[in-house]
Phi, psi and omega in degrees: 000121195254111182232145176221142159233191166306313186211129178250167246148089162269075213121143202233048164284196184265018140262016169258302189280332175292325168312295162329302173320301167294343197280281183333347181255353172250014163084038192235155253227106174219149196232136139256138180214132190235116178283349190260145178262156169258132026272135179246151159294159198229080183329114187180143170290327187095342177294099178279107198265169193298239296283349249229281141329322167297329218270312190299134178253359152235151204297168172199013191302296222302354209228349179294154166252328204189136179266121140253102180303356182239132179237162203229092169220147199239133144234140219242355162274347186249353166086357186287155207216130157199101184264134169244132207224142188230178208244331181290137156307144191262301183230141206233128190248120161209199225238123169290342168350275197303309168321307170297347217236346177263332176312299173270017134293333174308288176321307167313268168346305167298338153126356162306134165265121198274148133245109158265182210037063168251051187272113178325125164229357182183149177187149200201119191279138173226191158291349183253330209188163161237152227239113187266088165300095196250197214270311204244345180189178182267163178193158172204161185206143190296327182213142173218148200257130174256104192219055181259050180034187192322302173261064173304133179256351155307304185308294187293333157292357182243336146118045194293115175305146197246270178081002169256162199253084171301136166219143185285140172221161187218143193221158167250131180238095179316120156247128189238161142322151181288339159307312170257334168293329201296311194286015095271031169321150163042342168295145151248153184236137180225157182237112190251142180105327214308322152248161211262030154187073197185174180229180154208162230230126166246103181255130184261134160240130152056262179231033187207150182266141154268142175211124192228175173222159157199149199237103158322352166230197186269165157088355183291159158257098162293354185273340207256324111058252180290334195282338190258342177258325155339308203280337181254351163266023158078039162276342192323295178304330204289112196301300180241135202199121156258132201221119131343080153273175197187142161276172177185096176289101196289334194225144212244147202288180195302314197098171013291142163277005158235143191186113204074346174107023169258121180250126172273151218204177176020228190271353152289059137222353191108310186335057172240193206262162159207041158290259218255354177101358179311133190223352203276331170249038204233313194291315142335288193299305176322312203293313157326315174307281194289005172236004174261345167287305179322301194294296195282339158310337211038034171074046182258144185287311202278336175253347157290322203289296187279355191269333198274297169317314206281317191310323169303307220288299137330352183227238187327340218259277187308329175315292190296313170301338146290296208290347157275340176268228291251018162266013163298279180339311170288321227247309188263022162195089181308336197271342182263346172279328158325310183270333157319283210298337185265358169251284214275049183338300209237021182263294195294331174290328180307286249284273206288025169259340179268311166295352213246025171272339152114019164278345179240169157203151171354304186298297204308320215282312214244305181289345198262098193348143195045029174273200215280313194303340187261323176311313210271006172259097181338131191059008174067041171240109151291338160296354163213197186054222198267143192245099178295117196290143188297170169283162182202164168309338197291000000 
């Protein structure tokens, strides 16, 4: 069975299904193809921070388990405590299943076509169109968005410069006492330092704790980790607890994210925060990004190519490249993060509790009078003591 659309959309994450979504609401002929059946787990803390929500064009409150208007971060080696408290979720906790499994129902309404137990076994780009090979059938399309997560297998068949930087994380999915979830209600929690360049994580759900670790570099022992932190939220004991690794690319590929009429979208293009590691709303915006290129290219290649491009290059592109010079900072030169968190501490946890609520963003941060760039300069003189080198690609 030879079936052709407008657009194929590979993976039903949030940025394969928003993407879907939009296109199917703008009347373009779009397939989804999911090797997996759905709702399936999904490795993920589940923490939906406000940005993230702003960003989403469809309602998803049914699917929240638990709001927290409050963020709790530690750095546990300088001994420092800082709560940020918002009128707003700061971060909205769910089950990624369920989340993902309301997206693409969405997308499905809207008139998307699903094939699950789907899996890619080949694709291959022409001048007209590209030719999609799965498990149940051939398929073609004029464009197709590749949004097949960390280990895109789009990607790597088509030989797509890879240049992203994967780091490794490990998450638990706690069943604790009623007891202890009660001591972390509404709270989100991040522990910085936990490793000495990486965090861990408490996200409370419904009736159960996520709990994670993650290391900006490689070779950390993340199980002997979680096992110490398990053991220090008082969890140690807790009879049933599941556990998850996962990757998360912080720095994003060489490019083009379009190339052949293949456009790349969520952490298949790289696209996570690399800051704190976050991907759902880097993943959402892209996927939005690259099917409003499509609508406005009017599926012409060379002006999908360029509306796509310009749109990166202009939003997300510069986002993430700050947000890696000031994850240098956290994560790779301790003494100035020491000397930050102990004169502006709880000036710099608002800030990024104002980015990661989606009211600010990294550039406003760095660029802006009183910003992140004047904190971080001794006595809030740029002029003397240390001069943080501007961001760049490197």
């Amino acid at each position: 069975m030879n079936l052709t659309y407008d657009v194929i959309v590979v993976g039903s994450g949030p940025a394969g299904s928003t993407a879907a979504w939009r296109l199917a609401k703008a009347g373009v002929a779009v397939a989804v193809i999911e090797k997996a059946v759905l709702p399936r787990y999904k490795t993920c803390g589940g923490g939906i921070v406000g940005r993230t929500i702003r960003a989403l064009p469809i309602d998803l409150r049914h699917v929240i388990e638990q709001e927290c208007r409050t963020a709790q971060m530690n750095l546990l080696p300088e001994g420092h405590s800082f709560t940020t408290h918002r009128r707003t979720p700061i971060v909205s906790m769910t089950m990624r299943d369920q989340f993902d499994f309301t997206l693409l129902s969405a997308a499905q309404e809207a008139g998307a076509v699903v094939h699950q137990r789907c899996a890619l076994e080949g694709i291959s780009s022409h001048d007209d169109g590209v030719e999609v090979a799965t498990t149940s059938s051939s398929m073609k399309a004029r464009f197709v968005i590749a949004a097949d997560g960390a280990l895109s297998t789009v990607a790597r068949k088509i030989g797509t410069a890879d240049g992203r930087i994967l780091i490794p994380a490990l998450e638990c999915e706690v069943t604790a006492p009623q007891d202890l979830l009660d001591t972390f209600h509404g709270v989100s929690r991040f522990d910085f330092g936990w490793l000495s360049d990486g965090y861990a994580w408490v996200f409370p759900k419904r009736r159960h704790l996520s709990i994670g670790v993650l290391s900006m570099t490689r070779g950390k022992d993340l199980k002997s980790s979680m096992t110490r932190y398990l053991d220090r939220l008082g969890c140690g004991s807790v009879s049933r607890i599941e556990q998850h690794g996962f990757v998360i690319p912080v720095r994003p590929r060489r490019g083009p994210f379009i190339d052949k009429r293949i456009l790349l979208v969520g952490d298949a293009a790289g696209f996570a925060d690399p800051v704190t590691g976050e991907g759902i709303s880097f993943a959402i915006q892209s996927g939005l990004m690259a099917a409003q290129a499509l609508i406005d290219g009017q599926l012409t290649e060379k002006s999908v190519r360029q509306a796509y491009a310009r749109t990166l290059a202009e939003t997300i592109l510069p986002e993430l490249r700050i947000g890696r010079w000031l994850a240098r900072l956290l994560y790779h030169a301790p003494r100035i993060r020491s000397w930050a968190f102990a004169r502006h501490g709880q000036r710099l946890c608002e800030a990024v509790t104002d980015v990661m609520s989606g009211t600010r963003t990294y550039r406003e941060l760095v660029f802006r009078p009183q910003s992140l760039l004047r904190l971080l300069t001794p006595h809030g003189d740029t002029k003397s003591g240390y001069q943080p080198a501007p961001p760049h690609d490197g």
